[in-house]
C-alpha positions, -999 to 999 in steps of 0.1 A, spaced: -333 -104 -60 -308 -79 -76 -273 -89 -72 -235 -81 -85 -207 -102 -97 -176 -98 -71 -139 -117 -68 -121 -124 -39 -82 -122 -51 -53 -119 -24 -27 -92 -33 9 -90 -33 18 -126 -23 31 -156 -42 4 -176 -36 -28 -173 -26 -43 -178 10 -14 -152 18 -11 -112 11 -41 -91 18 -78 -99 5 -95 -78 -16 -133 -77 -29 -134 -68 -69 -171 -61 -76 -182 -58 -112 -215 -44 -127 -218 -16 -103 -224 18 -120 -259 22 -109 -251 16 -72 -253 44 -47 -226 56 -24 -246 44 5 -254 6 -13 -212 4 -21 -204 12 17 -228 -10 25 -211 -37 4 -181 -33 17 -188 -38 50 -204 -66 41 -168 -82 32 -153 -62 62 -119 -67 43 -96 -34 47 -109 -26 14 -137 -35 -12 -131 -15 -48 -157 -10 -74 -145 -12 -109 -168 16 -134 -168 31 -165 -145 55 -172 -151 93 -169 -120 100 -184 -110 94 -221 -73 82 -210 -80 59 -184 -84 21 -193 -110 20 -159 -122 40 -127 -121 25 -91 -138 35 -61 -123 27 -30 -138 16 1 -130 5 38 -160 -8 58 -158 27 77 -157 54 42 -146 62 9 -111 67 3 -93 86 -29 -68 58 -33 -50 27 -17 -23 4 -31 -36 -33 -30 -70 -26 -44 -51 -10 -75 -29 -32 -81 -57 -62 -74 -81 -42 -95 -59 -39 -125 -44 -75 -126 -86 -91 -123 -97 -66 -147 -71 -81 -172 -75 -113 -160 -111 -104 -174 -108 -93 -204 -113 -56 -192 -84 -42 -204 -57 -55 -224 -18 -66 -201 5 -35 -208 2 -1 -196 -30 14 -189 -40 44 -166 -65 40 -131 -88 67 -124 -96 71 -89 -101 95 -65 -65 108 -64 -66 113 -102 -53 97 -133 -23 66 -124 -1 50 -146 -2 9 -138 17 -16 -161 5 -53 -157 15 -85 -170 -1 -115 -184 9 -137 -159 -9 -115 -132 16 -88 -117 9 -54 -119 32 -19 -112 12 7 -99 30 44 -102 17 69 -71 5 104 -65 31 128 -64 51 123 -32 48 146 -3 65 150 31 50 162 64 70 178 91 94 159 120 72 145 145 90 135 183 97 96 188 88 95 222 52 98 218 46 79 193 65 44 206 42 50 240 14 47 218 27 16 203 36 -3 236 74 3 226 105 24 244 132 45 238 154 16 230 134 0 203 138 27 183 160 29 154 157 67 141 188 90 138 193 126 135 177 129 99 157 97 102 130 109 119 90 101 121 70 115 101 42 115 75 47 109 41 26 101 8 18 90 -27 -18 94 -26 -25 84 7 -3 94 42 9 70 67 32 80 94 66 63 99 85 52 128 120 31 122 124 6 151 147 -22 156 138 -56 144 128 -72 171 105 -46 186 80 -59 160 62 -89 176 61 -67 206 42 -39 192 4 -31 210 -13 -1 196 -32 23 222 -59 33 208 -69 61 235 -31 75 232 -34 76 192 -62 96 191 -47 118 214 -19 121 188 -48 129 160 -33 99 143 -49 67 133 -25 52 101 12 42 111 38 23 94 62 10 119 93 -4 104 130 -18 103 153 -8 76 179 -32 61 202 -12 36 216 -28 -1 252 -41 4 272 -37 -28 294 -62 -35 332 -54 -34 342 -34 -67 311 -30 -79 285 -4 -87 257 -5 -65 221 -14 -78 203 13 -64 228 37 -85 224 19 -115 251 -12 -114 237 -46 -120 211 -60 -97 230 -88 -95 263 -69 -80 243 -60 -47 214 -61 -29 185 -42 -23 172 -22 7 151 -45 25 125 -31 54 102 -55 78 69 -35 85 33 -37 103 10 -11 88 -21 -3 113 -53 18 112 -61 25 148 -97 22 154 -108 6 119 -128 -27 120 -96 -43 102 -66 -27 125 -38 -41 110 -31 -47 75 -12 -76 59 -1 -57 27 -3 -18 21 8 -8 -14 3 31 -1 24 28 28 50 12 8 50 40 -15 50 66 13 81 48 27 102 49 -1 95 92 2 102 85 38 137 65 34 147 92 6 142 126 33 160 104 58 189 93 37 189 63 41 180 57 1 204 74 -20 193 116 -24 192 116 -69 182 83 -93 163 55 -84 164 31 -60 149 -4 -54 134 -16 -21 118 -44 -10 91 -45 21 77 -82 43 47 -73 53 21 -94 73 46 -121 90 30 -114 123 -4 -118 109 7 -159 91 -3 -138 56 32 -134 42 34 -106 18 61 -91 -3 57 -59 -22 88 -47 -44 89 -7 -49 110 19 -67 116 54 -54 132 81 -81 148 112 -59 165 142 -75 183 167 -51 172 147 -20 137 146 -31 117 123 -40 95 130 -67 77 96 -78 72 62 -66 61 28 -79 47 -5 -62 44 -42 -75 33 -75 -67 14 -103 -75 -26 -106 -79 -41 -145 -70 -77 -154 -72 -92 -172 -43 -132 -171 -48 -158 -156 -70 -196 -153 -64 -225 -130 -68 -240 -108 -36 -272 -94 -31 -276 -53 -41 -285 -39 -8 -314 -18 -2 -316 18 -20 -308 44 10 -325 76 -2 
């Protein structure tokens, strides 16, 4: 029986048995499309990637992307999880390297001891979408939410779009997705979120206008990230939507409108996976124009799995 090499690793956490899965599967270049999906929902994780040969001569390695329901141009913990296992391999050396993927050529840095900094898809911005419609479809009211005049929901992306909806804290835990009333909104991926802005410290610069980090703090959001009507509806770490939200918090002010700024996002609480992902967001003009991700990579299992059958 045919089989390939795969990893379980769980992505930006601490530790492991925390964060969000991910299956790495090595050896794979003469799988179909039909035998990866397959594969991957095999693991039913939110993702399964497939690390390839290059096609490009800049990129240190090529990923395809999977869910257990399609193929996907790009997602933010299999990038990062790729990267850091491929090093961790002997792949590709630690330092900066470029992923190829479906959403083109991306700059990722990673470290020896396992982190990697994965750099987005130029940043774009959807139009203002109303509250109301979207907390009925998330079992919330008028008084969970936490939007203002320019912080409104809407989509926004690095790669992959997620639409985002600022609600108070403790509207969280009490958040049940409708299914029926999301499709009728044509919308499956939302980040729902609470926003805690950096605090400088008296007569100091702030850190996300340059000062030293260790004058202020950082902008800190809470979030759950869900994909209405996938087999895994809610994810416990989402390196896209983290990028996406620091395009988001830039268009809404609430992240300063030129240089860069540092956030931080908890992810997964609700879930008992802990996650923390720590992001960047460069605006100039009120724009943001790139984005960046990190976080840890731990391994938690390794194995072979049977090829599955050749779908013709």
């Amino acid at each position: 029986m045919s089989t390939v090499a795969y990893e379980i690793v769980d992505v930006f956490t601490d530790r492991p048995f925390a964060g969000n899965p991910l299956a790495v599967v090595f050896g794979a270049e003469d799988l179909a499309t039909t035998q990866m999906q397959t594969l991957a929902r095999e693991f039913n994780l939110s993702e399964t990637v497939f690390l390839l040969p290059v096609t490009a001569a800049t990129a240190g390695y090529r990923v395809r992307i999977f869910t257990p329901e399609s193929e996907i141009p790009f997602a933010g913990h299999p990038s990062v999880g790729a990267a850091v296992t491929a090093m961790r391999r002997g792949l590709i050396p630690p330092g900066d390297v470029i992923q190829e993927c479906g959403a083109g050529l991306l700059p990722v840095t990673v470290t020896p001891a396992g982190t990697a900094t994965l750099t987005g898809a130029s940043p774009t911005l959807g139009a203002p979408m109303p509250p109301g419609p979207l907390l009925a479809a998330t079992g919330l009211t008028a008084e969970d939410y936490a939007g203002d005049e320019a912080a409104v929901p809407r989509t926004a992306s690095c790669g992959l779009p997620w639409t985002y909806l600022p609600v108070r804290r403790e509207a969280l835990s009490r958040i049940q997705i409708d299914q029926r009333a999301m499709s009728a909104l044509n919308l499956t991926d939302i980040s729902i979120f609470t926003w805690t802005p950096p605090t400088p410290a008296a007569g100091s610069a702030s850190a996300v206008s340059g000062g030293p980090a260790s004058s202020a703090s950082i902008g800190e959001a809470h979030a759950r990230v869900f994909s209405a009507g996938s087999s895994v509806p809610e994810d416990p770490a989402t390196g896209s939507a983290a990028l996406g939200l620091g395009v988001w918090l830039v268009s809404a002010g609430w992240l300063p409108a030129d240089g860069t700024s540092t956030y931080r996002i908890h992810q997964g609480v609700e879930m008992k996976r802990p996650s923390r992902l720590n992001c960047t967001v460069t605006a100039t003009d009120g724009r943001a124009v790139s984005a960046t991700v990190s976080g840890q990579v731990w391994p938690v299992a390794e194995g072979r799995i049977a090829v599955p059958p050749f779908i013709g």
